[in-house]
N, C-alpha and C positions, 0 to 999 in steps of 0.2 A: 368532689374536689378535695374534700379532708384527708379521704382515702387515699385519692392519689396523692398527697402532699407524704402523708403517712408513710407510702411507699419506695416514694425516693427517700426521705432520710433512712429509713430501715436499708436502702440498699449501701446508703451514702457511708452510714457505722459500720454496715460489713466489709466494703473497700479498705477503711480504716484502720479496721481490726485485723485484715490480711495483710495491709503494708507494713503494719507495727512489726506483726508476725516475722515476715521476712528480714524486717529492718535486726531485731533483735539474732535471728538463725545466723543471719550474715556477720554480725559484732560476733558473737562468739563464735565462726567459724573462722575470723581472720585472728582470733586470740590464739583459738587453738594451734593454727598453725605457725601465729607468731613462735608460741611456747614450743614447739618441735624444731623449728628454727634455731631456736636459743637452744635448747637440748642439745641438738648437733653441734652447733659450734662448740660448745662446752664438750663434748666430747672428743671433738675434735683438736683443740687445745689440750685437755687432759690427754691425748694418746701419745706416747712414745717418739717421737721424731726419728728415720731411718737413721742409720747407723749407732744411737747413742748406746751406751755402755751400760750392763746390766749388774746388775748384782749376782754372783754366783756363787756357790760353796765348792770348797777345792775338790770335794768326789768329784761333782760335775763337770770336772775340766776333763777336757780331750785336747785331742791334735789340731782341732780343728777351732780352737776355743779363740776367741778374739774381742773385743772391745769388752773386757768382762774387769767387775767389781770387785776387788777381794779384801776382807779384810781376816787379818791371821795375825798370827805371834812369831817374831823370830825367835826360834829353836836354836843355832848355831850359824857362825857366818864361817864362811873359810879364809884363810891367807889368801891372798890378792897374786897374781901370777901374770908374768906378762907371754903374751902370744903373738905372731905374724900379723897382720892387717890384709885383707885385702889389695891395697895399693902399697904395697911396701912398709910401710908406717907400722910401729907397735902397740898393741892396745892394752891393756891391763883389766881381767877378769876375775871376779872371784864368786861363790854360790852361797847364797841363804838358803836353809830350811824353813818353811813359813808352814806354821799349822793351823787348824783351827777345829770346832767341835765335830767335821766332818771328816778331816784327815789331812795330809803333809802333803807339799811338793818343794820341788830346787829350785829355784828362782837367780835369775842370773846376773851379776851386779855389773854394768861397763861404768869404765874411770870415771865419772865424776859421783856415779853412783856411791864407788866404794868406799866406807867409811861413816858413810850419813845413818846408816843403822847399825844398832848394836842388839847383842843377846838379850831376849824378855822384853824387848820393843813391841809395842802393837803398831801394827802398820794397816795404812790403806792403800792398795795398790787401786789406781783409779784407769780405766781404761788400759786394761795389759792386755798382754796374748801370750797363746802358747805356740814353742818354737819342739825339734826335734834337734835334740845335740846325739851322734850316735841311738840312732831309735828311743829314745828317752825324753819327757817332758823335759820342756824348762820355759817356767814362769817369765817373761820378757817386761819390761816397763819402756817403751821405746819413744822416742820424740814426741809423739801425740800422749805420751800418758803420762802420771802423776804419782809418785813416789812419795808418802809424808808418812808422820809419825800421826797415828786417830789417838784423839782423846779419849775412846771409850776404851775399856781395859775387857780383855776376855781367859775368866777366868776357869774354863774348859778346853783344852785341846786335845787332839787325836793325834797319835803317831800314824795310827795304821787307819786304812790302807794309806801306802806310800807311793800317789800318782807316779813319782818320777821314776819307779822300781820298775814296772811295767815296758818291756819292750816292745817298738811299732816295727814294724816292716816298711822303710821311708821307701817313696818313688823314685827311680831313677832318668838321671834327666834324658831327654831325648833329644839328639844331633840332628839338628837341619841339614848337614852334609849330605851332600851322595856318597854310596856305598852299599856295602851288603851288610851293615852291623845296624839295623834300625832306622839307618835316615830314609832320605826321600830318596827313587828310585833314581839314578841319572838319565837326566834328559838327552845327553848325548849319544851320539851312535854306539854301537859295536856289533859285533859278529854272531853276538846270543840274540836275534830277535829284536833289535834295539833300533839297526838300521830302517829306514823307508826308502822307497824308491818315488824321490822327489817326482819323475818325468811321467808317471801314470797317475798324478791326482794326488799325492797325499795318501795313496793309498799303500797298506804293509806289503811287503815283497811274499812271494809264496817260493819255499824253499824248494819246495816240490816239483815244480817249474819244469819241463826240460828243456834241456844248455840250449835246444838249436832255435829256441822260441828267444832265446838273448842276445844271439847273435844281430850285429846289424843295430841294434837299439843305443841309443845315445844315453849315457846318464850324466848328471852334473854332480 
């Protein structure tokens, strides 16, 4: 009787000692993945959000450069110049030099721009792009970006290399038109191959044909 009493508690502690077991594997199984959880989020927060604006050194500007961070020194601003507008209207443009310890480009000022920087300014260009004026850089600050004077002073600059020196070869626009100069083929008839013969299907005429197989045939 002892034995058997003896028996089941001994089995009763090892039940006990298994569930503890599980209980405890399970707690730090849900911690661990709580913490991976958190990890992700947090990294997910710290990464980048699509489109935002980078920090760049002016070597690293191309033609293709856009939402980029620059901070540089103005070197020289030019006279202000006024030019045609797209809709008749006249705009007023003038060019900054901006450099910094990686090298220069031309940076291009529109009217309200010009004026608000002067020579030996440090500036922050916040969200610019680059444009192509006759195959050539130019530094743009356009409605989405940010133009200011930065507090920090930068007491190294490079002339050389001089991004905007550098000629591109820019793409030429292509005409939706029909024609033989690049556009879209015309969808209209003509006498080169162009024409169909509505009254057989839809299907291309064959030149080759002879006359007396047309005769008699209706066409619209």
């Amino acid at each position: 009787m002892c034995a058997e009493r003896h028996g089941k508690s001994r089995t009763a502690r090892c039940f006990y000692a298994r569930s503890l077991i599980f209980r405890v594997a399970a707690t730090e199984c849900n911690s661990a993945h709580q913490k991976g959880r958190i990890d992700m989020e947090e990294s997910v927060v710290s990464a980048p959000e699509e489109g935002q604006s980078v920090e760049t050194k002016i070597k690293d500007l191309n033609p293709q450069s856009k939402r980029v961070d620059v901070l540089a020194k103005c070197l020289d601003v030019s006279e202000p110049k006024d030019i045609p507008g797209r809709f008749g209207n006249t705009r007023r443009v003038a060019e900054a030099t901006l450099a910094d310890e990686s090298g220069s480009i031309v940076m291009s000022l529109w009217d309200d721009q010009i004026g608000t920087i002067a020579k030996e300014d440090t500036l922050a260009v916040k969200n610019g792009y680059v444009s192509l004026v006759r195959g050539h850089m130019r530094l743009n600050v356009g409605k989405y970006g940010q133009l200011s004077k930065a507090e920090k002073t930068l007491d190294t600059t490079a002339n050389e290399p001089n991004m905007s020196e550098k000629e591109y070869e820019q793409e030429r626009r292509q005409y939706s038109g029909g024609g033989d100069r690049g556009g879209r083929p015309r969808s209209g008839g003509g006498d080169r191959g162009g024409r169909r013969d509505f009254g057989s299907g839809g299907r291309e005429r064959s030149d080759d044909r002879p006359s007396y197989m047309n005769k008699g045939r209706r066409r619209f």
